[in-house]
N, CA, C and O of each residue as an XYZ file, in Angstrom:
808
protein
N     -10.788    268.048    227.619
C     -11.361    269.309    227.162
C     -10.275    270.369    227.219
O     -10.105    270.984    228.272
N      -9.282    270.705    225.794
C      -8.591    271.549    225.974
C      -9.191    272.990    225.641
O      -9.632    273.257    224.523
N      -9.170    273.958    226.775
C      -9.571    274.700    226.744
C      -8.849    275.742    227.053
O      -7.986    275.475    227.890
N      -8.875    277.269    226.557
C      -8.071    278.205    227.682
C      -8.930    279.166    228.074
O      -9.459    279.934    227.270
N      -9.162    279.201    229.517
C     -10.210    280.190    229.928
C      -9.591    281.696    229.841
O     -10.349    282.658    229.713
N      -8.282    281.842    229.911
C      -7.608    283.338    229.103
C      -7.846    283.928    227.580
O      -8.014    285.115    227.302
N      -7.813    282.535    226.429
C      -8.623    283.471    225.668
C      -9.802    283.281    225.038
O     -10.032    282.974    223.868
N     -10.879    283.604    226.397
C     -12.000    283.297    225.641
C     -12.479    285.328    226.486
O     -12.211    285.786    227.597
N     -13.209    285.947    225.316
C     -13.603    286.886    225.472
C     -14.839    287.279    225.922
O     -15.579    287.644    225.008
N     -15.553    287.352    227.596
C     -16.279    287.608    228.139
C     -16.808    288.639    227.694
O     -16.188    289.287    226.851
N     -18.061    289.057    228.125
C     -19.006    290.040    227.632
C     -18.919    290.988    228.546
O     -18.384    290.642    229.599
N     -19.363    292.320    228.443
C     -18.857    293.465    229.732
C     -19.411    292.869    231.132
O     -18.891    293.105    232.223
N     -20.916    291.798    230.856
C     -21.227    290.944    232.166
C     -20.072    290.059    232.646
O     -19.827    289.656    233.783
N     -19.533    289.891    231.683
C     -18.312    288.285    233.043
C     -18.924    287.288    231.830
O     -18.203    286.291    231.768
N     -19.853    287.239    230.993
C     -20.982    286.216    230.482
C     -19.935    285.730    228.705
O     -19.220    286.518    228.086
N     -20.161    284.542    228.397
C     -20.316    284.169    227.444
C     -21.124    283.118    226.954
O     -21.116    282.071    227.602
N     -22.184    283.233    225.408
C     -23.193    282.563    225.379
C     -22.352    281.154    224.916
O     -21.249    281.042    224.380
N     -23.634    279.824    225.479
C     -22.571    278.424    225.014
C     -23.721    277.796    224.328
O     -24.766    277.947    224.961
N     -23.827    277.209    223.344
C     -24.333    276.617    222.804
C     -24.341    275.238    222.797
O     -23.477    274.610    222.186
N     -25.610    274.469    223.680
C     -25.086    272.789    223.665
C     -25.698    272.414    222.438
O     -26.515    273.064    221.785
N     -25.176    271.207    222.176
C     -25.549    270.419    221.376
C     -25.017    268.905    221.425
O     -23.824    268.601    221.398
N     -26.121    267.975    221.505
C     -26.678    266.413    221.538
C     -24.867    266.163    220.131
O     -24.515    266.341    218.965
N     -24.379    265.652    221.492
C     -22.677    264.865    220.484
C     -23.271    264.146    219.437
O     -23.091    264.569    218.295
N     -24.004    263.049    219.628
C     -24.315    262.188    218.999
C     -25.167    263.137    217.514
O     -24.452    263.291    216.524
N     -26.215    263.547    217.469
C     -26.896    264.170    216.715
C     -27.015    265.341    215.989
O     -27.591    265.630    214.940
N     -25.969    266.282    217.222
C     -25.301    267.619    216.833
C     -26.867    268.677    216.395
O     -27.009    269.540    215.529
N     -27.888    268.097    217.476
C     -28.936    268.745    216.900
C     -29.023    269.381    218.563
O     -28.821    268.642    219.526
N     -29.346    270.819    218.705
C     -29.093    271.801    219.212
C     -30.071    272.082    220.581
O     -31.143    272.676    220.462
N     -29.654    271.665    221.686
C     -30.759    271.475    222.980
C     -30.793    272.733    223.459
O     -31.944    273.130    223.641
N     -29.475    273.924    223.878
C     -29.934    274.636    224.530
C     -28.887    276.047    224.014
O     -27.926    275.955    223.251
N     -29.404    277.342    224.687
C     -28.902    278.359    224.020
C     -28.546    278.671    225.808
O     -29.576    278.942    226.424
N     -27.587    278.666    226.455
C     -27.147    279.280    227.944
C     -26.318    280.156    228.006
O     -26.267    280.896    227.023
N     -25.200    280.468    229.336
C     -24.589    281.208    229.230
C     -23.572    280.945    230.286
O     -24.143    280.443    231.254
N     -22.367    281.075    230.475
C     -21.271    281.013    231.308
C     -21.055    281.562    231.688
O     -21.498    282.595    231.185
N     -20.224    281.822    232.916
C     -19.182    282.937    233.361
C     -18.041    281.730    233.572
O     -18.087    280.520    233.349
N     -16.963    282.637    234.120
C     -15.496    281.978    233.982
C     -15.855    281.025    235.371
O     -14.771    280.502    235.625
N     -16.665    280.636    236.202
C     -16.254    279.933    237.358
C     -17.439    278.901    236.801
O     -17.132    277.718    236.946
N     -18.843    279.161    236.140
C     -19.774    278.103    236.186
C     -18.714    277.234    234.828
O     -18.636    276.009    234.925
N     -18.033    277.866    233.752
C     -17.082    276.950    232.771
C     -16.046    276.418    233.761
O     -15.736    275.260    233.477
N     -15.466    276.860    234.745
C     -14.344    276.144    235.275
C     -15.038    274.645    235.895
O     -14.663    273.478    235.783
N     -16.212    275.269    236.587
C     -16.752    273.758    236.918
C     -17.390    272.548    235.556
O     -17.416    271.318    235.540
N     -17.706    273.276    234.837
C     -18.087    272.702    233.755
C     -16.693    271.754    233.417
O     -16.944    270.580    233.143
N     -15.361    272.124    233.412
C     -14.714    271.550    233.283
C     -14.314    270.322    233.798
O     -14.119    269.215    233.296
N     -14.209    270.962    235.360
C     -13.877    270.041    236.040
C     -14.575    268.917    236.735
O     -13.950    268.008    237.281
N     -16.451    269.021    236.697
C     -17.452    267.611    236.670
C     -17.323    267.059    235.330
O     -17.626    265.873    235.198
N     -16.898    267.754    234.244
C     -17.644    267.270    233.146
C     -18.921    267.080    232.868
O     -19.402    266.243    232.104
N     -19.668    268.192    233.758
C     -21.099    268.908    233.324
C     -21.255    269.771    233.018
O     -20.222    270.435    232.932
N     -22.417    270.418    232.653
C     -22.724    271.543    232.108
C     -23.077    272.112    233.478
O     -23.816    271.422    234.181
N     -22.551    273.532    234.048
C     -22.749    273.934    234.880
C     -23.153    275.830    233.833
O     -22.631    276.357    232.850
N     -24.139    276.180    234.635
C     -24.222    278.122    233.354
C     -24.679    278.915    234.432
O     -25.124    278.496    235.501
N     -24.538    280.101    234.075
C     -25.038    281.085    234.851
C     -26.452    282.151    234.523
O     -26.761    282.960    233.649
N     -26.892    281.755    235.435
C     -28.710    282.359    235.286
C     -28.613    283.267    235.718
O     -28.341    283.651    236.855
N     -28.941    283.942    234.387
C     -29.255    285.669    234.429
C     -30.482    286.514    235.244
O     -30.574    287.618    235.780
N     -31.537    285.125    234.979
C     -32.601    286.262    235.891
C     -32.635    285.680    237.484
O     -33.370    286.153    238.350
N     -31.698    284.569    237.692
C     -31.653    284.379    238.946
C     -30.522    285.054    239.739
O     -30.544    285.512    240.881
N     -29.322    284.984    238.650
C     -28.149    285.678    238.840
C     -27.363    284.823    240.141
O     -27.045    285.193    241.271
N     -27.245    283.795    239.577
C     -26.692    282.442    240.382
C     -26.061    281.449    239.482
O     -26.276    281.395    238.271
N     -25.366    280.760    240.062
C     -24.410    279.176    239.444
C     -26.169    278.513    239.180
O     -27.184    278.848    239.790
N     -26.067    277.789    238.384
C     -26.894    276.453    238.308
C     -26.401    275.397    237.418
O     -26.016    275.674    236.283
N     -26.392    274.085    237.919
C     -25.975    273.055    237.693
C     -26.850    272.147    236.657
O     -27.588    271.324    237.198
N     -26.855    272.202    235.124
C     -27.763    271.292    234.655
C     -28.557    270.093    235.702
O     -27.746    269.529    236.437
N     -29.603    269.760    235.825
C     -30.101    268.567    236.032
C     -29.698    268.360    237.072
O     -29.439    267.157    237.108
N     -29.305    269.153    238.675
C     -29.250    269.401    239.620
C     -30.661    268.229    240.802
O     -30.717    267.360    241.672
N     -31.541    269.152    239.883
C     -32.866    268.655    240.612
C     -33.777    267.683    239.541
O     -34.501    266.729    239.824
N     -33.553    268.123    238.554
C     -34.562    267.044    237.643
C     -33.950    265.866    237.045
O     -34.644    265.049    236.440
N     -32.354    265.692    237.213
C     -31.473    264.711    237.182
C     -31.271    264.100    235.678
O     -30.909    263.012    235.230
N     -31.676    265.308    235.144
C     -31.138    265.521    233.633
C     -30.149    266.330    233.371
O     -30.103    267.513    233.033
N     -29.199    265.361    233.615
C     -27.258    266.268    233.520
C     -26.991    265.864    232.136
O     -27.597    265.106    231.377
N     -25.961    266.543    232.009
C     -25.716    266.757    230.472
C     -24.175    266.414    230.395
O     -23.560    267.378    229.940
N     -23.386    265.378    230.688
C     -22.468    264.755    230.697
C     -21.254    265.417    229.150
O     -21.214    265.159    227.947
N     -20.598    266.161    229.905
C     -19.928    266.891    228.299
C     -18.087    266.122    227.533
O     -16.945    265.832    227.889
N     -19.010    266.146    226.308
C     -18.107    265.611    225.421
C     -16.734    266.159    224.938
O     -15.664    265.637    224.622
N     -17.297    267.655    225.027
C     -16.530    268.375    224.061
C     -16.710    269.817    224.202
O     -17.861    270.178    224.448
N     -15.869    270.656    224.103
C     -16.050    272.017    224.671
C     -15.259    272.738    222.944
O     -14.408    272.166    222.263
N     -15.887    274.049    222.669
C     -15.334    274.468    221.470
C     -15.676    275.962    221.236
O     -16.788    276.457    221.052
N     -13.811    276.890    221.313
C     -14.681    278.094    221.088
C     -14.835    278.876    219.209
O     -13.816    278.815    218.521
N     -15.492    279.212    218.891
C     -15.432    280.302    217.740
C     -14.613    280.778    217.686
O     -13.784    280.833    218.593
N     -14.503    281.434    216.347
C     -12.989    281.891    215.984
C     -12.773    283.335    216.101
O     -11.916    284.083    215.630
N     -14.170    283.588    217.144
C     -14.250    285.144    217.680
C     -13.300    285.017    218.840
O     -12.511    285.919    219.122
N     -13.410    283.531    219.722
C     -13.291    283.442    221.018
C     -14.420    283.929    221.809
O     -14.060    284.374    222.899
N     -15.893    283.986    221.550
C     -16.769    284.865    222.016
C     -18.000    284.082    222.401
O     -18.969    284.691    222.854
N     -18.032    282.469    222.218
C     -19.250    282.162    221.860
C     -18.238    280.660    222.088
O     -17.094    280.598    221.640
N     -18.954    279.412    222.925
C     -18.725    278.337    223.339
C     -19.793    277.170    222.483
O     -20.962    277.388    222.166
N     -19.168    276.162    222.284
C     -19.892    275.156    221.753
C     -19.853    274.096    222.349
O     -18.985    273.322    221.947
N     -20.682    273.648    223.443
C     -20.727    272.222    224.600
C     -21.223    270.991    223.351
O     -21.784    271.418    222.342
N     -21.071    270.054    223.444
C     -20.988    269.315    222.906
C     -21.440    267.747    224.402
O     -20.624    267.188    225.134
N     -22.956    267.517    224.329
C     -22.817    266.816    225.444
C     -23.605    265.287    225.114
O     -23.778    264.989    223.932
N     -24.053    264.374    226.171
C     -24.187    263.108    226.288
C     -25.491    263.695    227.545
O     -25.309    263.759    228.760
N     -26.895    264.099    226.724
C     -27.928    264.378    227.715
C     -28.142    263.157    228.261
O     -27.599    262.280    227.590
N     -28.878    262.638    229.476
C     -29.361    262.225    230.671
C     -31.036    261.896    230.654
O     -31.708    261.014    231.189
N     -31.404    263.171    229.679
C     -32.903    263.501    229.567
C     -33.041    264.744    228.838
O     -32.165    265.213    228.111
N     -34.571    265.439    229.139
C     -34.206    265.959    228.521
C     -33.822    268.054    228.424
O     -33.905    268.806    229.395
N     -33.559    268.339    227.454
C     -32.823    269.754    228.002
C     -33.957    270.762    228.443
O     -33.718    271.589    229.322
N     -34.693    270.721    228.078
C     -36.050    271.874    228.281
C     -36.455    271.759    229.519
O     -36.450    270.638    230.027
N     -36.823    272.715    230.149
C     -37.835    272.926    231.545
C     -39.169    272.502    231.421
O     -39.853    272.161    232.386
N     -39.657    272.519    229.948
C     -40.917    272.315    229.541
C     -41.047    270.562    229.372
O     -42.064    269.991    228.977
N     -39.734    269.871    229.782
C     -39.985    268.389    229.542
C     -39.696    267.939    227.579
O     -39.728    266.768    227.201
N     -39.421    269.208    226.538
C     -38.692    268.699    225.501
C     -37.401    268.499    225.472
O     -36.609    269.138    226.165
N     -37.039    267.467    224.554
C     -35.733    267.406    224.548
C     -34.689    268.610    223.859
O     -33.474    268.724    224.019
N     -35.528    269.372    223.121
C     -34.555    270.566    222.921
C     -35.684    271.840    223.239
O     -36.911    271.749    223.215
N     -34.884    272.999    223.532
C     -35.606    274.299    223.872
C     -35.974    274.633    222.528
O     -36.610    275.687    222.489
N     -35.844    274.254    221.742
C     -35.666    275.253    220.104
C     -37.510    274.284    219.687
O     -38.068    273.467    220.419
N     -37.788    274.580    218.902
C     -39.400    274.157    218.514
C     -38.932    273.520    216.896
O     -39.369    274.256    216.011
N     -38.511    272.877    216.610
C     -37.934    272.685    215.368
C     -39.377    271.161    214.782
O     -39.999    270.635    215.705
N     -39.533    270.919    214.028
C     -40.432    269.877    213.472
C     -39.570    268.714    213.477
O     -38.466    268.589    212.948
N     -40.322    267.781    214.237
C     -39.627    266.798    214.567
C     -39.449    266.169    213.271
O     -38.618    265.327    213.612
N     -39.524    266.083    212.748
C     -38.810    265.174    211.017
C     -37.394    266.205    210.646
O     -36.654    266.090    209.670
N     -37.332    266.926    211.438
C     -35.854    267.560    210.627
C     -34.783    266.853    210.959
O     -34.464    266.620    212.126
N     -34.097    266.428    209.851
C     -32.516    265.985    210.170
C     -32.361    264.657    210.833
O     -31.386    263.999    211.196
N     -34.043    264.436    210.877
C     -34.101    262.958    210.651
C     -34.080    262.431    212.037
O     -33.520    261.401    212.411
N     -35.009    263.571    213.003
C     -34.381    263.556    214.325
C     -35.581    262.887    215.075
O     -35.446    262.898    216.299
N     -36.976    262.180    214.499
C     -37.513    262.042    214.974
C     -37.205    260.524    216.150
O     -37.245    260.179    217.331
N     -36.931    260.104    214.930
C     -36.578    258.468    216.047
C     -35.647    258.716    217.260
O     -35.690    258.045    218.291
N     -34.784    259.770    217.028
C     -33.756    260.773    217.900
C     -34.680    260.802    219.413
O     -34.613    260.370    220.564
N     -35.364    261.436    218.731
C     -36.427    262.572    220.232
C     -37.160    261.149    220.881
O     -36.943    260.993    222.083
N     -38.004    260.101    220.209
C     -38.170    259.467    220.642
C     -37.516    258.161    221.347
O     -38.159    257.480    222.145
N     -36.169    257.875    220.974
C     -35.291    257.500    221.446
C     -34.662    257.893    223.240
O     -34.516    257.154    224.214
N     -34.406    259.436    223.040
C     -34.016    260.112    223.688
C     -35.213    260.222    225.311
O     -34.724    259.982    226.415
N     -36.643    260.583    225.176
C     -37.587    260.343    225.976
C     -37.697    259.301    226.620
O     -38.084    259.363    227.787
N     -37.338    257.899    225.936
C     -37.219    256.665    226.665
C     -35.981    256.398    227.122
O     -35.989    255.458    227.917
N     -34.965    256.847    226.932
C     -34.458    256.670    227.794
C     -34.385    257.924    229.434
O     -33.695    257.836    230.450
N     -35.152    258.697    229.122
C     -35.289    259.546    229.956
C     -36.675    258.978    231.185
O     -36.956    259.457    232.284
N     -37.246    257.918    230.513
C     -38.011    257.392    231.206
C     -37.145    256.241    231.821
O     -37.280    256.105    233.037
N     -36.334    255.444    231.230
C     -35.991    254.603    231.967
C     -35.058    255.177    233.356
O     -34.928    254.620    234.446
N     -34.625    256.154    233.003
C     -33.479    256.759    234.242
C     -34.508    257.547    234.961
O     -34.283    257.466    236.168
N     -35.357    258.145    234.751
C     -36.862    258.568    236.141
C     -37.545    257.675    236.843
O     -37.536    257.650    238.074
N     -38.323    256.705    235.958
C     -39.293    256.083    236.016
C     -40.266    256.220    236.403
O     -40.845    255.421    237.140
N     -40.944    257.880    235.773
C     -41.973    258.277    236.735
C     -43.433    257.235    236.426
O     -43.716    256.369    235.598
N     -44.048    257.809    237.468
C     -45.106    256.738    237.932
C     -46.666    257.069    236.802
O     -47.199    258.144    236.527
N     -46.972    255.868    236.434
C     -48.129    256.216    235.953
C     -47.302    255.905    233.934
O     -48.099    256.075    233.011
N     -46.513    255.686    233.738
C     -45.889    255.989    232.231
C     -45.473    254.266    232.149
O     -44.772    253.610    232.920
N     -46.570    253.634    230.270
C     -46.114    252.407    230.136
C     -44.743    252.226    229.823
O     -44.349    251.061    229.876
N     -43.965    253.057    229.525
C     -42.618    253.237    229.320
C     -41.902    252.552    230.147
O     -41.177    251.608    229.831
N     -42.129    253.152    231.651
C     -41.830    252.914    233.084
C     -42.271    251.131    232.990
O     -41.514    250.186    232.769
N     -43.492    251.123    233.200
C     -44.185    249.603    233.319
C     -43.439    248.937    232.509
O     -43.200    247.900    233.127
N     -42.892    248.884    231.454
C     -41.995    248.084    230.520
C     -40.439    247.927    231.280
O     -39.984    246.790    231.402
N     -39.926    248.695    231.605
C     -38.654    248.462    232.066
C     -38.867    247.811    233.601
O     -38.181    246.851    233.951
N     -39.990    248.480    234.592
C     -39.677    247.313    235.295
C     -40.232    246.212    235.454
O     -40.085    245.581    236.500
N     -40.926    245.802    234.512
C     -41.239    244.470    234.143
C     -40.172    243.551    233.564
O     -40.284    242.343    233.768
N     -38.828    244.166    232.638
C     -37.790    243.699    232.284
C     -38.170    243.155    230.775
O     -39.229    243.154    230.147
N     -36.449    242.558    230.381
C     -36.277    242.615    229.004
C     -37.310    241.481    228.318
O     -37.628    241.412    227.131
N     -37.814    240.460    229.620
C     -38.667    239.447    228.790
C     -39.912    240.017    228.773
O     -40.610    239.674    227.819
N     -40.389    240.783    229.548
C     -41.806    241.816    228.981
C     -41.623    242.451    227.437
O     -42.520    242.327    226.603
N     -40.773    242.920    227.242
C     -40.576    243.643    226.819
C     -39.789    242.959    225.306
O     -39.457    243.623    224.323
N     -39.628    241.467    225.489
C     -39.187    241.113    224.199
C     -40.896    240.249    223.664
O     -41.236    239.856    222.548
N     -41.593    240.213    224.891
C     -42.791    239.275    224.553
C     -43.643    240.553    223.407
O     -44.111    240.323    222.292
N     -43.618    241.833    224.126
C     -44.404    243.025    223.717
C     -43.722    243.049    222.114
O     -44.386    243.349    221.122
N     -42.525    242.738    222.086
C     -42.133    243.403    220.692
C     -42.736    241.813    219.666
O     -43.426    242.023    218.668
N     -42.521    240.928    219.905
C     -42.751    239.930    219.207
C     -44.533    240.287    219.283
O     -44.813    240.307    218.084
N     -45.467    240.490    219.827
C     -46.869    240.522    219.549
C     -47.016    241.597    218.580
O     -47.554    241.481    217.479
N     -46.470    242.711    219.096
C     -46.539    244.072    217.470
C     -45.562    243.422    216.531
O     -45.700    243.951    215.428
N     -44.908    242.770    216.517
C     -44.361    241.927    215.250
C     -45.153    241.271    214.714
O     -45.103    241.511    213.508
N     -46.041    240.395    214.997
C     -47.205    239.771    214.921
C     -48.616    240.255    214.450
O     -49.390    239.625    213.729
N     -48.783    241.372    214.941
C     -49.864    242.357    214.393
C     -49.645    243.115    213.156
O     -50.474    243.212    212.252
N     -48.295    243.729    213.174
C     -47.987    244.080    211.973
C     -48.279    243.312    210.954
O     -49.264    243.672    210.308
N     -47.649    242.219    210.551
C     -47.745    241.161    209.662
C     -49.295    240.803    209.073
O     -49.590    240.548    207.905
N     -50.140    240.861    210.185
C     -51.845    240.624    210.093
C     -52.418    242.165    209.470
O     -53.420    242.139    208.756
N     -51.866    243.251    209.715
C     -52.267    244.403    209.494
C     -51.998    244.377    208.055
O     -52.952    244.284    207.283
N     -50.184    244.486    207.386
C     -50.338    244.194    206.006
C     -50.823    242.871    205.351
O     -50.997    242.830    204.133
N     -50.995    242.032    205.964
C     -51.726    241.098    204.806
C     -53.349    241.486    204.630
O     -53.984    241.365    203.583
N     -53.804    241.926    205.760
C     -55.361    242.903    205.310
C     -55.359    243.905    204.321
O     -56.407    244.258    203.781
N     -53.885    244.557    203.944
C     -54.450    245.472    203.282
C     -55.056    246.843    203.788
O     -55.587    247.701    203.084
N     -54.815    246.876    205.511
C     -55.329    248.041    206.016
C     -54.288    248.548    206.531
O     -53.543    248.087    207.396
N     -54.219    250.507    205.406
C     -53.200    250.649    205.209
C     -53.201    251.992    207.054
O     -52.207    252.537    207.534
N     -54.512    252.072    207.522
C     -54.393    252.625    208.996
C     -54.287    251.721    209.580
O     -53.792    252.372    210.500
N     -54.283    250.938    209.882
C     -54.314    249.984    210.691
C     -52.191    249.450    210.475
O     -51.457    249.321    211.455
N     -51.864    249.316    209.467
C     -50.626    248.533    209.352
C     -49.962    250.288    209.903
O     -49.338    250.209    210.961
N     -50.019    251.246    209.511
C     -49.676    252.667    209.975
C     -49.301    252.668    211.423
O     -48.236    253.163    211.792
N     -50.545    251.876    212.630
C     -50.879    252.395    213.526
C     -49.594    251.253    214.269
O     -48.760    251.364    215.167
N     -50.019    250.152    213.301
C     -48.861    248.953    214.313
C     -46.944    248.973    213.947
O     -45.967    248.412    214.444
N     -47.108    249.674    213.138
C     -45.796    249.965    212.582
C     -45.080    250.531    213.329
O     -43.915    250.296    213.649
N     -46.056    251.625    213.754
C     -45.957    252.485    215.266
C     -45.292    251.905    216.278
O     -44.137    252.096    216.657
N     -46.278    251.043    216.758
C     -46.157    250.296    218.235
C     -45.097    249.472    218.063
O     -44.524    248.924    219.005
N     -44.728    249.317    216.674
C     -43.308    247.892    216.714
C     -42.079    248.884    216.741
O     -41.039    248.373    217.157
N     -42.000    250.524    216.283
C     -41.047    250.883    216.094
C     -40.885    251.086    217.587
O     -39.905    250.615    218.163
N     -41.836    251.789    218.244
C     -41.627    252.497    219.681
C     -41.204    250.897    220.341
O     -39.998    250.812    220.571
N     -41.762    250.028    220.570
C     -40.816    248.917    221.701
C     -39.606    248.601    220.987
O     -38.534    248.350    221.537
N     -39.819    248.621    219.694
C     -38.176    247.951    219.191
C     -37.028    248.966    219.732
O     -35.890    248.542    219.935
N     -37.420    250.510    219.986
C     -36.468    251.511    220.228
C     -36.048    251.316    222.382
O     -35.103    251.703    223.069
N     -37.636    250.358    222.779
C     -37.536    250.596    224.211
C     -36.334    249.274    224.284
O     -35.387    249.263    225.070
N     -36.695    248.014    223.090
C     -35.391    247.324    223.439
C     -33.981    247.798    223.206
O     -33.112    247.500    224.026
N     -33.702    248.505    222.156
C     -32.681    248.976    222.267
C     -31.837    250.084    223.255
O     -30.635    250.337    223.334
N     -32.895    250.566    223.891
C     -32.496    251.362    225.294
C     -32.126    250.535    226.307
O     -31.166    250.855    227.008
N     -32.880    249.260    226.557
C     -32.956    248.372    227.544
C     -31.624    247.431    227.386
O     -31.128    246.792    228.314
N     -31.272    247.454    226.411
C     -29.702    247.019    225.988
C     -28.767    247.803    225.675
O     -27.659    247.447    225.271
N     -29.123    248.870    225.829
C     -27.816    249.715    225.640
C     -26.915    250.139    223.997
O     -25.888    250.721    223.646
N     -27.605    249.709    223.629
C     -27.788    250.196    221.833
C     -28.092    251.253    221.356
O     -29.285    251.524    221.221
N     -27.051    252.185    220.950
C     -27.776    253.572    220.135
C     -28.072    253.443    219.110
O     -27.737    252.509    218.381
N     -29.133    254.841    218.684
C     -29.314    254.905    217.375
C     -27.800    254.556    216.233
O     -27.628    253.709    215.358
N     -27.034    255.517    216.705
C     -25.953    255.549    216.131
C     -24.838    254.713    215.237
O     -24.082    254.849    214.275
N     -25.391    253.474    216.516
C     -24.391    252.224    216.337
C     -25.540    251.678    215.024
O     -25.038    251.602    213.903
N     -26.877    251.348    215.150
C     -27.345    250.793    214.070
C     -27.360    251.991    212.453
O     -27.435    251.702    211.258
N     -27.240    253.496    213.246
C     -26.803    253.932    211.490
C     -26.088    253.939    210.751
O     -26.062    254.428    209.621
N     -24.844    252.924    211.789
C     -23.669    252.921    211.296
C     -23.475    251.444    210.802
O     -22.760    251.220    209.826
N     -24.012    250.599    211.371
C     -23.865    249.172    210.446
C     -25.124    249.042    208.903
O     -25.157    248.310    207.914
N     -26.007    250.173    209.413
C     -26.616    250.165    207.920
C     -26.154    251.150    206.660
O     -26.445    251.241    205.467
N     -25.337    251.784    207.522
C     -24.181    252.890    205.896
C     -23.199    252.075    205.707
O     -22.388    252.378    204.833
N     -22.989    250.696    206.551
C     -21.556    249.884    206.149
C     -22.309    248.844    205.018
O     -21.600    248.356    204.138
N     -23.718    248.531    205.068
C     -23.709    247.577    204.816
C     -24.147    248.363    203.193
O     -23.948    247.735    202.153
N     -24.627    249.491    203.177
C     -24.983    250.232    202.088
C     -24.030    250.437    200.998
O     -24.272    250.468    199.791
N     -22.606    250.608    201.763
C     -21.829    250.295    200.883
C     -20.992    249.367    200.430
O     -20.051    249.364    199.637
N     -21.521    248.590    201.090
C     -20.848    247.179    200.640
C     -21.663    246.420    199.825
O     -21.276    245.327    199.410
């Protein structure tokens, strides 16, 4: 992270606003704010560390809810006035439990499989209690390859009926475990949008 904390131009507070944003997706989790010591640490964990205005204290992303924000990439404007984090979330960025603070419709930018992607794996690194999410991972990958092969199975029965709620509803359930296997293996979205634009153009 080459950075120079000399010329970046603080606000008459000590403050400059940073803007994170999801590396992978570049779709926009949080609107915070720095001073020169919560960015120096930011630097030097390679977290997002900001400074809270109405607490008027350091705070450490994901400190307590253990949704850290692992940073990629640090970037200032060509004001020098305004920071662009660039990170590898943990979970997710909101206090409210969304993955971004911003209210945007989840079909934008194609971010839905994103958000839902993103939640499961936020379940697998919690595992709070009471969530089939949870029950799937620690049951393991053969639960969880049996689950995807039965909504594979239903699907198939759904379109040969002809029932177009019904094939809707299981399409569902095959996309959501097919996304919990790919969490459970360590597979991003990314990597499969990228062997299907290779294969698009080939």
């Amino acid at each position: 992270m080459n950075i120079n904390l000399d010329e970046i131009h603080f606000d008459e507070r000590g403050l400059v606003p940073a803007i994170v944003q999801n590396a992978k997706t570049r779709e926009v989790l949080t609107l915070a704010y720095m001073n020169e010591e919560s960015l120096a640490r930011t630097i030097e964990t390679r977290e997002t560390w900001f400074w809270s205005r109405s607490r008027n204290e350091l705070w450490h992303k994901g400190e307590t809810s253990g949704n850290t924000q692992r940073v990629v990439s640090l970037a200032l404007d060509c004001d020098r006035d305004a920071i662009v984090v660039l990170v590898d979330p943990a979970g997710p960025a909101c206090h409210t439990g969304a993955v971004s603070c911003f209210e945007t419709p989840a079909v934008q930018n194609g971010s839905l499989l994103t958000r839902l992607y993103e939640l499961i794996q936020s379940r697998e690194h919690e595992r709070p209690d009471g969530s089939y999410t949870t029950y799937l991972f620690e049951e393991g990958l053969d639960k969880i390859l049996k689950k995807l092969g039965e909504e594979s199975a239903e699907t198939i029965i759904a379109a040969k009926n002809e029932d177009r709620a019904r094939l809707v509803s299981e399409v569902s359930d095959l996309v959501y475990h097919l996304l919990v296997l790919l969490v459970a293996r360590g597979v991003s979205l990314e990597e499969i949008a990228n062997e299907l634009e290779q294969r698009r153009r080939g």
